[in-house]
LOGUVEX-373746 format. One record per residue (C-alpha): residue number from 1; residue in three letters; x, y, z. Coordinates in pm, 1 decimal. Example, Ala and Ser with C-alpha at 12.3 -4.5 7.8 and 13.67 -1.06 7.14 Angstrom:
BEGIN
atom nr 1&rest ALA&X 1230.0&Y -450.0&Z 780.0
atom nr 2&rest SER&X 1367.0&Y -106.0&Z 714.0
//
This chain:
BEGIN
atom nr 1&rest UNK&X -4890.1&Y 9045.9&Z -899.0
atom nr 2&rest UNK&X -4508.7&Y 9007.4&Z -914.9
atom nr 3&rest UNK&X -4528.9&Y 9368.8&Z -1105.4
atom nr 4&rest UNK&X -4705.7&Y 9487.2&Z -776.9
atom nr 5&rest UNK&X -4434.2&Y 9305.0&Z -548.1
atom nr 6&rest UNK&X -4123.4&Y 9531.7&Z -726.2
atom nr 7&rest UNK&X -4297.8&Y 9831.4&Z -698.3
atom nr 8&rest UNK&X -4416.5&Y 9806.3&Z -346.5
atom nr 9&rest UNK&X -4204.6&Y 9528.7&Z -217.2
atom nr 10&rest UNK&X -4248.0&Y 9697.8&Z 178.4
atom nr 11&rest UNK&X -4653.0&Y 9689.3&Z 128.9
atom nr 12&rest UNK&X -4854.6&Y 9426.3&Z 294.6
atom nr 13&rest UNK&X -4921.0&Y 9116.4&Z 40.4
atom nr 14&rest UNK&X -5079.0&Y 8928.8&Z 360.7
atom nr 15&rest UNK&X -5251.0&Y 8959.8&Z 643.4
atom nr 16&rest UNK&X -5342.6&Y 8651.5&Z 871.1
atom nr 17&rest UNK&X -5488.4&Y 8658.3&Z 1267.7
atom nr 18&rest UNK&X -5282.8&Y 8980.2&Z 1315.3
atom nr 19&rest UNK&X -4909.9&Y 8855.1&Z 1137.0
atom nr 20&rest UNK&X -4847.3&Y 9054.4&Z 792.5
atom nr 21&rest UNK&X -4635.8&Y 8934.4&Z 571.4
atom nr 22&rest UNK&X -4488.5&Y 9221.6&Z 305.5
atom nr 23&rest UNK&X -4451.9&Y 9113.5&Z -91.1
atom nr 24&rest UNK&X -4080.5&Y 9087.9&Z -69.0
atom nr 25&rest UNK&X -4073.2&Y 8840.5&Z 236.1
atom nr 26&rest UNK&X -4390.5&Y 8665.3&Z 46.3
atom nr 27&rest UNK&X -4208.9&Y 8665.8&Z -325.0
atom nr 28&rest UNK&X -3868.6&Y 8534.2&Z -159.4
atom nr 29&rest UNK&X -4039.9&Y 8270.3&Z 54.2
atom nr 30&rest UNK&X -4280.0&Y 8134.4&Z -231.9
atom nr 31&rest UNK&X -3994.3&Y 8117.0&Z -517.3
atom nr 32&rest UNK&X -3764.0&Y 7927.9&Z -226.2
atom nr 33&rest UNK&X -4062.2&Y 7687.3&Z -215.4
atom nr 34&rest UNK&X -4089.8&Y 7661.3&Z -563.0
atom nr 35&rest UNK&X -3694.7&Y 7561.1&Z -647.0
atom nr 36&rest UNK&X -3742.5&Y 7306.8&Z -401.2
atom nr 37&rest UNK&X -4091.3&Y 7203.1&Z -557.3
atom nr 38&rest UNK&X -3925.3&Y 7169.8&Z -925.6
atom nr 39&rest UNK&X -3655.5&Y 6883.7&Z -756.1
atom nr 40&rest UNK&X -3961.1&Y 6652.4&Z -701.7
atom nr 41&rest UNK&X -4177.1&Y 6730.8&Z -981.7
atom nr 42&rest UNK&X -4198.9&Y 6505.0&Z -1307.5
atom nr 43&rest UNK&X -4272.8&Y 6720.9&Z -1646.3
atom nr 44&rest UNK&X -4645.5&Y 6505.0&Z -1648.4
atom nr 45&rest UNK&X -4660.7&Y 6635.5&Z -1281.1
atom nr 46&rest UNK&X -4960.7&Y 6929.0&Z -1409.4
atom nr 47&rest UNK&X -5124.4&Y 6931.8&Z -1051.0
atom nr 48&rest UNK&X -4993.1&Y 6921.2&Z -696.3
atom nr 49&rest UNK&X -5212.5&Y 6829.6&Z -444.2
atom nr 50&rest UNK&X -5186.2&Y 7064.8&Z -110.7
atom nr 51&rest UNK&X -5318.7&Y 6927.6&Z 248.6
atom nr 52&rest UNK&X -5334.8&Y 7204.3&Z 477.8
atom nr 53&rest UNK&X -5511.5&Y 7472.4&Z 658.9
atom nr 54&rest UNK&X -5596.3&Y 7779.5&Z 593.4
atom nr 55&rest UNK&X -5301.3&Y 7933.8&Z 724.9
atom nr 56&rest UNK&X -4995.4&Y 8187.8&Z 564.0
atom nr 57&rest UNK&X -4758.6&Y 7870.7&Z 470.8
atom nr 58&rest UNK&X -5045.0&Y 7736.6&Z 282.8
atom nr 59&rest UNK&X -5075.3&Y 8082.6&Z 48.6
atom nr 60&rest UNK&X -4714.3&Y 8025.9&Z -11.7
atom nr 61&rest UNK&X -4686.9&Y 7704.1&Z -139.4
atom nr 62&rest UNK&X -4953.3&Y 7795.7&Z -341.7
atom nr 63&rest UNK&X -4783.3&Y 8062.0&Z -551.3
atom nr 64&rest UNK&X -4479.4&Y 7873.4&Z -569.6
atom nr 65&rest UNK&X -4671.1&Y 7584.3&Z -742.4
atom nr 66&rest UNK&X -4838.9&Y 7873.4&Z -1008.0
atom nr 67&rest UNK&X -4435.3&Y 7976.7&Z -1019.4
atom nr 68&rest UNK&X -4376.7&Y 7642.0&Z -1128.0
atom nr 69&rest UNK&X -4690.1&Y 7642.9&Z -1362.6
atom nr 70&rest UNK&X -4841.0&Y 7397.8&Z -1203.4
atom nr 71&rest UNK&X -5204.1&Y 7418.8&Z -1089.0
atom nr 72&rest UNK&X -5307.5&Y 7289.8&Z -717.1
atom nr 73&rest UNK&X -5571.8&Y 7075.6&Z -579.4
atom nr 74&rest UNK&X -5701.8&Y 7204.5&Z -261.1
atom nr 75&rest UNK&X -5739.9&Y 6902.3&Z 15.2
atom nr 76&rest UNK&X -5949.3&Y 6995.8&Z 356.6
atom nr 77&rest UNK&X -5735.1&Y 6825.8&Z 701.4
atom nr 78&rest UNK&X -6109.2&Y 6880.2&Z 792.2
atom nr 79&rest UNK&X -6237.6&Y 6676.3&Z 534.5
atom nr 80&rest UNK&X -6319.9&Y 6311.3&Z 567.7
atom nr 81&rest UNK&X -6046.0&Y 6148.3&Z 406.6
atom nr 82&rest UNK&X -6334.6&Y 5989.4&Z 115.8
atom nr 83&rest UNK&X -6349.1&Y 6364.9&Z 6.8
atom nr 84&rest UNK&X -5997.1&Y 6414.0&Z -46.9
atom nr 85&rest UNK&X -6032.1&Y 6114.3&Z -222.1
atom nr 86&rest UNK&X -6312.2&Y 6224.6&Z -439.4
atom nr 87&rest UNK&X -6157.5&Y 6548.1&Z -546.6
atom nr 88&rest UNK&X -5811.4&Y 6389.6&Z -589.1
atom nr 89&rest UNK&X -6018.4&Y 6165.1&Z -848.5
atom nr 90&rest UNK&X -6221.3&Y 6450.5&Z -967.4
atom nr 91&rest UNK&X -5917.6&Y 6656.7&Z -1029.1
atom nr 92&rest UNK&X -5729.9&Y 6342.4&Z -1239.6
//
């Protein structure tokens, strides 16, 4: 994916509700997330929990948690909040 990103860094890497956002905006945006991720994180930190819609921000943070080599847990807003709670658990 990065590989793609320095070849085509002007190419589309997202498209949401009629916004695009190209690979370099979406590589420079996701590795700013990611420095600030690595402040808060503790080396036993191997998931991150993310709450949030479906929405570009979300796709971000994302990719700067697999930056960090973390993994993420996907929480719903929508969800009631017993099955956050369950996959939280599930994912522990």
């Amino acid at each position: 994916w990065l590989a793609t990103a320095a070849e085509f860094p002007d190419r589309p890497a997202l498209w949401y509700e009629g916004q695009t956002i190209d690979y370099q905006t979406f590589v420079r945006k996701s590795f700013g997330i990611a420095l600030e991720l690595k402040k808060h994180l503790q080396p036993a930190d191997a998931q991150v929990a993310i709450l949030a819609e479906r929405i570009p921000e979300t796709y971000l943070a994302i990719f700067a948690i697999w930056l960090c080599g973390r993994t993420y847990v996907p929480l719903s807003p929508t969800h009631p909040k017993e099955r956050n709670e369950q996959i939280l658990q599930a994912a522990s």
